[in-house]
Backbone as CSV, one residue per row, in Angstrom:
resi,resn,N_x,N_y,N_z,CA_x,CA_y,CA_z,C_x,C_y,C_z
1,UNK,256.987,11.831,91.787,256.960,11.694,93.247,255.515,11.694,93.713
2,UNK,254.977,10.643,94.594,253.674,10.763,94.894,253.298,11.105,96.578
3,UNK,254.425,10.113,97.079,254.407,10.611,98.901,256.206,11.644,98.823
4,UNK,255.613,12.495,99.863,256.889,12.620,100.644,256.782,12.870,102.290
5,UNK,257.736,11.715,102.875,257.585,11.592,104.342,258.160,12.601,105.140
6,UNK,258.300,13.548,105.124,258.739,14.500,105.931,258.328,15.862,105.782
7,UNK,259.224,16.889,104.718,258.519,18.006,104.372,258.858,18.641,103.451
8,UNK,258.464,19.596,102.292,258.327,19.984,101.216,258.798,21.835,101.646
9,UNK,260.048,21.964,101.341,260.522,23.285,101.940,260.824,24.001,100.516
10,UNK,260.404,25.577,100.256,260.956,26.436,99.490,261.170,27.279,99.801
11,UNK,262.033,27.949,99.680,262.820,29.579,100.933,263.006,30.123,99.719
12,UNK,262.728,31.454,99.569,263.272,32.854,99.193,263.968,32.215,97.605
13,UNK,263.859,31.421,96.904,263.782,31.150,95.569,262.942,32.378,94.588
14,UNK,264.021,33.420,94.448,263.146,34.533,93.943,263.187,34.669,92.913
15,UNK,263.814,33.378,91.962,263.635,33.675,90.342,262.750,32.465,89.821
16,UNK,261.902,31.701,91.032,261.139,31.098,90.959,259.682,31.580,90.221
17,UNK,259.284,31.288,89.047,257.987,31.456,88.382,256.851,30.489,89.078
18,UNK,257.160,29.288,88.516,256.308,27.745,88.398,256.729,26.608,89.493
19,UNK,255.780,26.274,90.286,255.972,24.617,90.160,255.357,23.909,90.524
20,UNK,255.017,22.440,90.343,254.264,21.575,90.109,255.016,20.415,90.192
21,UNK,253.705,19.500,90.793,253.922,18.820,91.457,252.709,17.367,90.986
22,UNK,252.832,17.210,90.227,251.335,16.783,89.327,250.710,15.189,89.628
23,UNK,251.872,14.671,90.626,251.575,13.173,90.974,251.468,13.067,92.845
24,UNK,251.951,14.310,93.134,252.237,13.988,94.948,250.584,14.144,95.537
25,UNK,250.305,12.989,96.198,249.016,13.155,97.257,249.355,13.364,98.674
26,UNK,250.815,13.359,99.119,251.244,13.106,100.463,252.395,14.238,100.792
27,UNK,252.006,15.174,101.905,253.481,15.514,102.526,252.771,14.970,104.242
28,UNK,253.875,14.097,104.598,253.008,13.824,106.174,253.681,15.404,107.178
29,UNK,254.422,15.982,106.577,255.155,16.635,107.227,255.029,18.161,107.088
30,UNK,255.587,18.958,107.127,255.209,20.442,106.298,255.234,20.865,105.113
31,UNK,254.615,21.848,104.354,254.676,21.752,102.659,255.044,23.426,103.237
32,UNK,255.663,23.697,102.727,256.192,25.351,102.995,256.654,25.757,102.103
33,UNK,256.309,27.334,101.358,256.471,28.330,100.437,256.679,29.335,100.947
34,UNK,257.689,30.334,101.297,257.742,31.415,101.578,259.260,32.219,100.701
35,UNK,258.581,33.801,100.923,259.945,34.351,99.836,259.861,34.321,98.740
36,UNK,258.469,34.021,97.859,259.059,33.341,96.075,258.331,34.493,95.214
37,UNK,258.800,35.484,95.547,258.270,36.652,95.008,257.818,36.356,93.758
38,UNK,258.101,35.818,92.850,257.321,35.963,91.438,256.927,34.724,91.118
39,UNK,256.722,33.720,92.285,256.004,32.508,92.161,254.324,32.927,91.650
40,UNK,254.371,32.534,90.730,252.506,32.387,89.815,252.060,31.775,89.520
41,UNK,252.315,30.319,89.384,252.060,29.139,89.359,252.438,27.881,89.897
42,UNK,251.213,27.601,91.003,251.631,26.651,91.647,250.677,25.247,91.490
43,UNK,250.558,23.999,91.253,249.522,23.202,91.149,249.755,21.802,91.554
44,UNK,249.395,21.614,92.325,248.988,19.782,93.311,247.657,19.908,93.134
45,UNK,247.988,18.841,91.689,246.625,18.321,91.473,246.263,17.482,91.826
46,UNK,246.713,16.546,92.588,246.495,14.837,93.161,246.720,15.280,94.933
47,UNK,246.765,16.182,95.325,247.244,16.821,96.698,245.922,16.427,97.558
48,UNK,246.182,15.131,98.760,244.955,15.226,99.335,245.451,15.337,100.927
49,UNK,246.430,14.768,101.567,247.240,14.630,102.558,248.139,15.738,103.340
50,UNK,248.351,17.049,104.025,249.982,17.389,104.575,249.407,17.450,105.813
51,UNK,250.513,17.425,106.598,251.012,17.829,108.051,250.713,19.496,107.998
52,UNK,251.442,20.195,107.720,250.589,21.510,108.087,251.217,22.375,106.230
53,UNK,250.243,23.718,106.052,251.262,24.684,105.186,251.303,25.788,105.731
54,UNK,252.236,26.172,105.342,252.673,27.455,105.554,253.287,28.034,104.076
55,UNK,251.967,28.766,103.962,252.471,29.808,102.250,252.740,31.211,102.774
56,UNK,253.363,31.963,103.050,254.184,33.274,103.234,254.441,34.055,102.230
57,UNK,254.138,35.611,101.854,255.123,36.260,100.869,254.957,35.408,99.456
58,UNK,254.320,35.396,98.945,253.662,34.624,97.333,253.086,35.897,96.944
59,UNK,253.798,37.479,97.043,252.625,38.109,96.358,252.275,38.224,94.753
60,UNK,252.666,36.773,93.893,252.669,37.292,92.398,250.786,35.770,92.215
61,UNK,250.928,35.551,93.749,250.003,34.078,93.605,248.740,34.215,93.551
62,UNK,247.997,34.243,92.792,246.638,34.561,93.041,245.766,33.356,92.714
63,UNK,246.475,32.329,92.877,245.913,30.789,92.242,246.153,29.746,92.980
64,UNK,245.997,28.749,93.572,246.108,27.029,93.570,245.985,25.911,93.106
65,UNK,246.332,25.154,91.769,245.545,24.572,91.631,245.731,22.762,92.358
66,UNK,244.408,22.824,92.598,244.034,21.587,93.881,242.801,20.645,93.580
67,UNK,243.234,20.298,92.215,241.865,19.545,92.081,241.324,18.666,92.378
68,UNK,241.815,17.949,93.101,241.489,16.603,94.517,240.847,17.324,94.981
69,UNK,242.213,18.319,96.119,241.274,18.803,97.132,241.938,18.684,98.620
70,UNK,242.269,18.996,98.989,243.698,18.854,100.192,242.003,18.652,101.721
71,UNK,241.915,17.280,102.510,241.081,16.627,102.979,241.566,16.697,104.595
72,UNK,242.908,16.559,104.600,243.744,15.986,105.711,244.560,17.227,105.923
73,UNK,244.526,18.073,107.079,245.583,19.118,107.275,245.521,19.352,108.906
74,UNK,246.644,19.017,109.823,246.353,19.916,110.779,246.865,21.381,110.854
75,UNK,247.599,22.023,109.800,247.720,23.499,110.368,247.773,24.349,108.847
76,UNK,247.261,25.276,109.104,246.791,26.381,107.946,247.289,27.543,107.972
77,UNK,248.118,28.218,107.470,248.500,29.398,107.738,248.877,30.102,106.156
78,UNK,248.385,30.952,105.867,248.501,31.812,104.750,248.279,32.992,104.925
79,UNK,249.595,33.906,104.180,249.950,35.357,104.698,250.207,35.914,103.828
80,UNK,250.149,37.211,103.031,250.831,37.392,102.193,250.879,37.066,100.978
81,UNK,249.442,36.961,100.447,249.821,36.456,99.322,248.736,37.648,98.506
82,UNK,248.641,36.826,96.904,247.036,37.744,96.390,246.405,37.026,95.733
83,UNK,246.080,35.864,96.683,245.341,34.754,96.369,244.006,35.449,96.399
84,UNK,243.041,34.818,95.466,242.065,35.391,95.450,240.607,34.101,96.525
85,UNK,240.788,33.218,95.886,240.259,32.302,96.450,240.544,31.258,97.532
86,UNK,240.288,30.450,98.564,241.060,28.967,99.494,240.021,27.996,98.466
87,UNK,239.974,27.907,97.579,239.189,26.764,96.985,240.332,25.324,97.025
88,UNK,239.786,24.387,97.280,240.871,23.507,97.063,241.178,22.681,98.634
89,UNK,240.831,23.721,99.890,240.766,23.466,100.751,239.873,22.805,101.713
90,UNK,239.575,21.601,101.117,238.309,21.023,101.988,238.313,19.963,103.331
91,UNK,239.245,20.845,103.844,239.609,19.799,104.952,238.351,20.270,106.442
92,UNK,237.654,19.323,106.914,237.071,19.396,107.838,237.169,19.443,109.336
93,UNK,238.440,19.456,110.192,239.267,19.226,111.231,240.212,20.026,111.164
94,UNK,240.772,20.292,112.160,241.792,20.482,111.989,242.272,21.578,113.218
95,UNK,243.987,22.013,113.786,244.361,22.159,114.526,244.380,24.014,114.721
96,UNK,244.881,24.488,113.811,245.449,25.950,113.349,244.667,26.444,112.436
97,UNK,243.790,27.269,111.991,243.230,27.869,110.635,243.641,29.590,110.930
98,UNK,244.949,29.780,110.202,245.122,31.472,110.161,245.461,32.177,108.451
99,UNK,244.108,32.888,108.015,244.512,33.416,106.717,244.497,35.071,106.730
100,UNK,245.814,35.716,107.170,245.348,36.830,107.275,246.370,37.939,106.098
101,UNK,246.171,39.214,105.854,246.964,40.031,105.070,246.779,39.533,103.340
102,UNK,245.689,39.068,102.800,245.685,38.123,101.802,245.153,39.214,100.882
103,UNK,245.598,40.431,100.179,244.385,41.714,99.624,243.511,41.166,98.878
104,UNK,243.783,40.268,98.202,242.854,40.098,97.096,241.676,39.349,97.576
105,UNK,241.751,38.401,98.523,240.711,37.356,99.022,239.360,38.198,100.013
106,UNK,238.636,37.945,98.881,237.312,38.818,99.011,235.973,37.678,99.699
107,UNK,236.407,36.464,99.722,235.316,35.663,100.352,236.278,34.567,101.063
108,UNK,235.983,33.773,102.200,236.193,32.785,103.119,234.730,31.589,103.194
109,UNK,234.919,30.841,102.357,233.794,29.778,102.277,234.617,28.285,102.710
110,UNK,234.267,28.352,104.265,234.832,27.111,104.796,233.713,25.921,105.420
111,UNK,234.547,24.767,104.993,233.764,23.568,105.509,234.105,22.973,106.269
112,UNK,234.648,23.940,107.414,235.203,23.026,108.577,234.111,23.166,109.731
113,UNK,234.578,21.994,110.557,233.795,22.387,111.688,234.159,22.200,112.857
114,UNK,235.289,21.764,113.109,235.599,22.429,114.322,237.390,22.487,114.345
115,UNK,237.619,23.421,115.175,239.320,23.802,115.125,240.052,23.969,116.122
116,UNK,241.070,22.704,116.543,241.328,22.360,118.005,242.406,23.932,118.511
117,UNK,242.563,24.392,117.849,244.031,25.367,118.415,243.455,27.008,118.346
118,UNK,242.997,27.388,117.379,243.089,28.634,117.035,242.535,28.966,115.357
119,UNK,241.423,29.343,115.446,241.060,30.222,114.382,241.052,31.611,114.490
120,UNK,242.046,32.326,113.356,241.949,33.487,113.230,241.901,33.861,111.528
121,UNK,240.993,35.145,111.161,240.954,35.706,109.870,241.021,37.092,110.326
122,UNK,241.829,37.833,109.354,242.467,39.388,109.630,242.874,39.854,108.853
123,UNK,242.467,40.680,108.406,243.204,41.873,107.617,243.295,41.215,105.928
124,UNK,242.749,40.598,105.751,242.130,40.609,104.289,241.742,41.729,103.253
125,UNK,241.216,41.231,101.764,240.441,42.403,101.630,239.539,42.777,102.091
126,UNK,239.542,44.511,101.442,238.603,45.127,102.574,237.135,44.788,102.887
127,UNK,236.349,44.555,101.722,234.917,43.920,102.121,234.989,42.245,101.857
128,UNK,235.759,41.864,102.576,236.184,40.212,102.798,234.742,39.582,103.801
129,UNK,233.971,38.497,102.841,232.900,38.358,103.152,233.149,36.567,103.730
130,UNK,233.036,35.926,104.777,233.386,35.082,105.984,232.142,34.525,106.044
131,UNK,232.562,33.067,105.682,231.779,32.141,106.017,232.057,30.939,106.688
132,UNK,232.099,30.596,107.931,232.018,28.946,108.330,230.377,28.488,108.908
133,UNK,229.921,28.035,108.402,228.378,27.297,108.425,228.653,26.300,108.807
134,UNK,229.625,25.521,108.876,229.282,24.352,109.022,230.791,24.014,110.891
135,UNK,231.067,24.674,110.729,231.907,25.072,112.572,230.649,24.986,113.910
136,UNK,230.575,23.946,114.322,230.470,23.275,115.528,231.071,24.146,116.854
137,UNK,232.447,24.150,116.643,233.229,24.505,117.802,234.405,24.931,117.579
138,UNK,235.380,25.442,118.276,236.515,25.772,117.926,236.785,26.401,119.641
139,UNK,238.293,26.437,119.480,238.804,26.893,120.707,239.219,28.177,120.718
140,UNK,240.463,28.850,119.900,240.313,30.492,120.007,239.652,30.668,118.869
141,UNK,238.895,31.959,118.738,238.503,32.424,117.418,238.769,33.919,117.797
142,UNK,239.105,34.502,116.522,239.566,35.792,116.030,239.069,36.663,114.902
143,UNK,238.101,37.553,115.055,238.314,37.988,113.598,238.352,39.466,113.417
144,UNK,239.182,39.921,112.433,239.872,40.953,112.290,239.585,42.217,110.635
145,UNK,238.947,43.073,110.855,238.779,43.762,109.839,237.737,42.740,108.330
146,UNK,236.568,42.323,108.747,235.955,41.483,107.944,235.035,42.281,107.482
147,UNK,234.266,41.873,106.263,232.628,42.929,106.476,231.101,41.990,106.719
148,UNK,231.301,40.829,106.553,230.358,39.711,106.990,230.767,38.354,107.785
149,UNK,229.973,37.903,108.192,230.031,36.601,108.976,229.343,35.878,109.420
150,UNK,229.320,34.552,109.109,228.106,33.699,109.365,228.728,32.395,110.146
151,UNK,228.433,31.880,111.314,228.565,31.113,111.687,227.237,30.156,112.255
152,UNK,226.721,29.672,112.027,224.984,29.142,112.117,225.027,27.845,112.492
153,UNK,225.834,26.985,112.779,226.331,26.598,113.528,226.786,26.104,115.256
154,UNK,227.651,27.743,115.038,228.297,27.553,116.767,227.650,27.458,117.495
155,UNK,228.184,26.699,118.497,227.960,26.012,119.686,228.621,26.057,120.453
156,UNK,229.702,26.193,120.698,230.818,26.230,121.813,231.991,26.533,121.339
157,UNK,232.713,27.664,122.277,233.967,28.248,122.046,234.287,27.746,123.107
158,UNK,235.427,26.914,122.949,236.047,26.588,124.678,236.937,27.716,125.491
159,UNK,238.007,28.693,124.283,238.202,29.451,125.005,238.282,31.065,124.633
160,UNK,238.672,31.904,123.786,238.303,33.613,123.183,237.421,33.250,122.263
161,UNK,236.790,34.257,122.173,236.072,34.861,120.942,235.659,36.169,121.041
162,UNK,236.460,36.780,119.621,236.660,38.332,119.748,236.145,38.938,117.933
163,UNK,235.743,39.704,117.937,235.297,40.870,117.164,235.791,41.766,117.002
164,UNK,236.976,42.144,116.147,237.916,43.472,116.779,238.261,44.122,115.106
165,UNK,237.937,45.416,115.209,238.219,46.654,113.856,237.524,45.952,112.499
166,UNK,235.751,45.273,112.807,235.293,44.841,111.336,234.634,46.182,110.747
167,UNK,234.040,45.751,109.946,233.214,46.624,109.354,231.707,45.973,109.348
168,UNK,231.562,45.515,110.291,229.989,44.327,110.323,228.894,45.423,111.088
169,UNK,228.128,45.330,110.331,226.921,45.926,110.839,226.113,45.439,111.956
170,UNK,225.888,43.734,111.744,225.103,42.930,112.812,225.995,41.867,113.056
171,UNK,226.244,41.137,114.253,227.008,39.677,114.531,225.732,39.095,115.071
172,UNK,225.232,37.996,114.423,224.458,37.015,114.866,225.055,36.024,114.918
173,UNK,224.977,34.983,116.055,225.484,33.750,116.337,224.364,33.086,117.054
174,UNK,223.094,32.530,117.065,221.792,32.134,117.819,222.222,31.427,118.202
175,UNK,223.137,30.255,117.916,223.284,28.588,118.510,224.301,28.847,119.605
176,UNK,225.158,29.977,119.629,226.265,29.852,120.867,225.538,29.659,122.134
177,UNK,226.195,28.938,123.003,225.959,28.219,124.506,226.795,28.768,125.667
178,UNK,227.842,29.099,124.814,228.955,29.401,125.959,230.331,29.911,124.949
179,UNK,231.220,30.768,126.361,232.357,30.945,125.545,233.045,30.548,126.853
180,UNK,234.097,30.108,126.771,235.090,29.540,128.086,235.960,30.314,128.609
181,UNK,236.668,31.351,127.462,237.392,32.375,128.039,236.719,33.879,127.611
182,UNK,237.361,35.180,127.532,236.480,35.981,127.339,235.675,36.240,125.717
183,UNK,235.260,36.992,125.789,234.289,37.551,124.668,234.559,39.036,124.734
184,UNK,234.723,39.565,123.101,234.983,40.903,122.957,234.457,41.339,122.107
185,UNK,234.289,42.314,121.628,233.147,43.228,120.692,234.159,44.667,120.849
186,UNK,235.411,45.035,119.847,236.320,46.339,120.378,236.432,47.079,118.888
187,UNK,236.071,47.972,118.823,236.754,48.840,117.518,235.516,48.576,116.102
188,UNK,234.329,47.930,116.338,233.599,47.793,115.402,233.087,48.680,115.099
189,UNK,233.196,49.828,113.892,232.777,51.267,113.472,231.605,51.394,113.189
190,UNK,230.649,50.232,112.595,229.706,50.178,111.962,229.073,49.370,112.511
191,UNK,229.270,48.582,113.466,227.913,47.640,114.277,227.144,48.245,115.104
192,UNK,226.053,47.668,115.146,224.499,48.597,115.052,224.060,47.506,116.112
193,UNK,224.056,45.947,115.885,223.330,44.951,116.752,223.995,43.583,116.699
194,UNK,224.127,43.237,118.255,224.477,41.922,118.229,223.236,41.037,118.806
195,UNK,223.532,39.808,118.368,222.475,38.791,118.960,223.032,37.423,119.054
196,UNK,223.439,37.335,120.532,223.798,36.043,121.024,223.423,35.478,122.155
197,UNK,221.675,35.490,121.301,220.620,35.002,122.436,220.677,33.978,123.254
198,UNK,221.483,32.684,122.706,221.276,31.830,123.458,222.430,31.404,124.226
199,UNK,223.219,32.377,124.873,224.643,32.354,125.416,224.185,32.637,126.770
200,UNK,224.632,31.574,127.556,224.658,31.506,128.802,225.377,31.753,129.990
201,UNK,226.361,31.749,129.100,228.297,31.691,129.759,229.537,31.730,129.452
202,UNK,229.673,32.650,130.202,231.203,33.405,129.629,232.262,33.267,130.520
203,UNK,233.120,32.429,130.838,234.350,32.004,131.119,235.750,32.827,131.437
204,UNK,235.668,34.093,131.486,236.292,35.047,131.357,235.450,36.511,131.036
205,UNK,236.679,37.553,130.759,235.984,38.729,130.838,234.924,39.001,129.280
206,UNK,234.066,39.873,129.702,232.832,40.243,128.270,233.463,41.695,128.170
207,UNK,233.531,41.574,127.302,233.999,43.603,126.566,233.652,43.991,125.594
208,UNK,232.733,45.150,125.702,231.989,45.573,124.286,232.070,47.275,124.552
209,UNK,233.714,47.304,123.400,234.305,48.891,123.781,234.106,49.623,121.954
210,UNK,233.750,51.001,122.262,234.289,51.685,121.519,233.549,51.345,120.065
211,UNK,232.939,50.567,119.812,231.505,50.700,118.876,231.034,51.698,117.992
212,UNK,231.344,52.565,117.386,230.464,54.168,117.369,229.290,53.988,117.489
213,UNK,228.852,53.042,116.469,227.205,52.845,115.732,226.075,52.232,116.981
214,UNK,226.994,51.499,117.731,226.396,50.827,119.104,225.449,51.173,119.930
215,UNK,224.367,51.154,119.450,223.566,52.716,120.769,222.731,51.605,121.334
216,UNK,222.596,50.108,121.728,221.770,49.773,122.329,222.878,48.208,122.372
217,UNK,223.205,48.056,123.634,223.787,46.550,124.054,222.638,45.692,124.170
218,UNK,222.100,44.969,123.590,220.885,43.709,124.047,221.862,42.593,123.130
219,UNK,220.607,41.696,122.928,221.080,39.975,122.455,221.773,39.726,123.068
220,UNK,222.022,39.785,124.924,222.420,38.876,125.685,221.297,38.130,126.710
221,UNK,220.014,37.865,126.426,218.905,37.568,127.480,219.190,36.557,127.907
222,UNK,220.188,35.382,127.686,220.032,34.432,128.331,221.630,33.813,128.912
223,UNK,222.530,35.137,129.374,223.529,35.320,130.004,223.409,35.423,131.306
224,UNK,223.975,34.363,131.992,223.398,34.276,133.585,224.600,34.502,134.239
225,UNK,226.433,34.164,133.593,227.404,34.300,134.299,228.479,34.369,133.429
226,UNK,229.323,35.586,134.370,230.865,36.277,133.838,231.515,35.979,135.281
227,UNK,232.634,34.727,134.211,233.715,34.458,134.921,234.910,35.774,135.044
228,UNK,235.128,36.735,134.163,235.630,37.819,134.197,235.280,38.961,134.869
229,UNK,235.599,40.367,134.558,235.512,41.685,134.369,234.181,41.852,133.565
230,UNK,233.128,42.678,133.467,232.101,43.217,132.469,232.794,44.730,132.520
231,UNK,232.558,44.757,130.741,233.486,46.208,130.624,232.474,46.744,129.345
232,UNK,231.685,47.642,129.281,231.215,48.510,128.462,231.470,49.949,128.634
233,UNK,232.079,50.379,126.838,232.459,51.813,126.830,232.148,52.258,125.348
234,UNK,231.558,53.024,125.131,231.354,53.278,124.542,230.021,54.595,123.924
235,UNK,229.240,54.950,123.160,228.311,55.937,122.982,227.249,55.457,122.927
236,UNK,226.424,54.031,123.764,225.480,53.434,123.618,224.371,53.781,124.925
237,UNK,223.249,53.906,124.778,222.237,54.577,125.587,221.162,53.954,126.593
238,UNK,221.805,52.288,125.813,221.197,51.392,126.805,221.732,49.977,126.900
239,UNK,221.791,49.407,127.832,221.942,47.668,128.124,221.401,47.299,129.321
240,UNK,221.379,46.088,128.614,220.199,44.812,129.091,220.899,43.837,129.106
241,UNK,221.186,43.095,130.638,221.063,41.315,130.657,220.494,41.144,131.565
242,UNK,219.036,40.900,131.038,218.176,40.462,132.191,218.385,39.290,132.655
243,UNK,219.416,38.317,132.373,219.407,36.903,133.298,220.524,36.524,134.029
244,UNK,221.242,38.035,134.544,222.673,37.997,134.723,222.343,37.629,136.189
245,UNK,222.635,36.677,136.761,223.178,36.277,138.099,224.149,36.591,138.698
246,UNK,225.835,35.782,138.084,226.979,35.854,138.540,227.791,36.939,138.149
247,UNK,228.736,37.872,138.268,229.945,38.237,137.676,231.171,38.370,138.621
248,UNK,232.052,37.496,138.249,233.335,36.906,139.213,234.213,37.695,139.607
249,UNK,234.544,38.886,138.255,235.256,39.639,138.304,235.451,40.986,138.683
């Protein structure tokens, strides 16, 4: 089988080991795995094409093999598994990117760059080290219990971007311009300094709660307007936006 026009479904097949798929480049439709408890081998090696996946509950999976290289995807979702790596995943576009609850996946090295719906990463392993370098833009972004992050890049969030229970010491983002809806900074135990010097505008509410390590709010100098609420709480001893003009809320 090389195309299939619709979608590639496996449910709760729990005496499922293996399977493969060694000629398909095409699902236009959904490729879905969920339930296959002792699934351990899975491999689309000619896999360059789907409509979206959804891998669920794979916790025996710690593998893909994808040696094309899956190019074409609008939706991403992987949960549950103990995948160690997303290698295989080189799709540049795309609609949905959510990989969260994954224990074993200790790095996120993505080559996307921009993501029309929603990026979120969460609850990974624990020093799960996050990379998109090459992300332009994206509309929600999320990230959840990470210990690094690089985005060098961004440029525009059209609408959230939040920081919530990492373990990150510093968030640098220099190239951001704007965020469209709010911006949050909540539950980070260990951040010490942010710097998102060149952010001008925030579209919604700014919230930078509950921090421990937080003792000085700066890297906002070139924040002139909050379409929201401004909400700081936390054990920090000083803040600064010297270019704040507006706040709506």
């Amino acid at each position: 089988v090389k195309a299939i026009y619709g979608s590639l479904i496996i449910n709760n097949a729990t005496s499922l080991g293996s399977f493969s798929a060694g000629s398909l480049t095409t699902v236009t439709e959904k490729l879905s795995l969920t339930s296959l408890t002792i699934l351990s081998t899975l491999q689309f090696p000619q896999l360059t094409t789907v409509g979206s996946v959804n891998f669920v509950t794979l916790p025996a999976l710690n593998e893909i093999s994808l040696n094309t290289g899956i190019s074409k995807i609008n939706s991403l979702y992987i949960s549950d598994t103990s995948l160690e790596t997303l290698s295989g995943f080189d799709v540049r576009s795309l609609d949905t990117f959510n990989v969260n609850n994954n224990k074993n996946l200790n790095s996120i090295d993505s080559q996307l760059q921009n993501v029309k719906v929603a990026l979120e990463v969460s609850y990974n392993a624990d020093e799960v080290e996050v990379s998109f370098d090459d992300l332009e833009w994206a509309n929600n972004i999320t990230f959840r219990d990470i210990s690094s992050i690089s985005l060098s890049k961004l440029e525009t969030v059209n609408a959230s971007l939040g920081f919530i229970n990492t373990s990150l010491d510093k968030i640098e983002i220099s190239n951001l311009g704007s965020v469209g809806g709010s911006l949050t900074f909540v539950s980070n135990d260990e951040l010490e300094e942010i710097d998102l010097s060149n952010l001008t505008s925030i579209g919604g509410g700014f919230d930078i709660s509950n921090n421990t390590h937080l003792k000085d709010i700066e890297g906002f100098d070139s924040l002139e307007t909050v379409g929201g609420a401004v909400v700081f709480v936390g054990n920090f001893t000083n803040a600064s936006l010297p270019s704040l003009k507006r706040v709506s809320g």
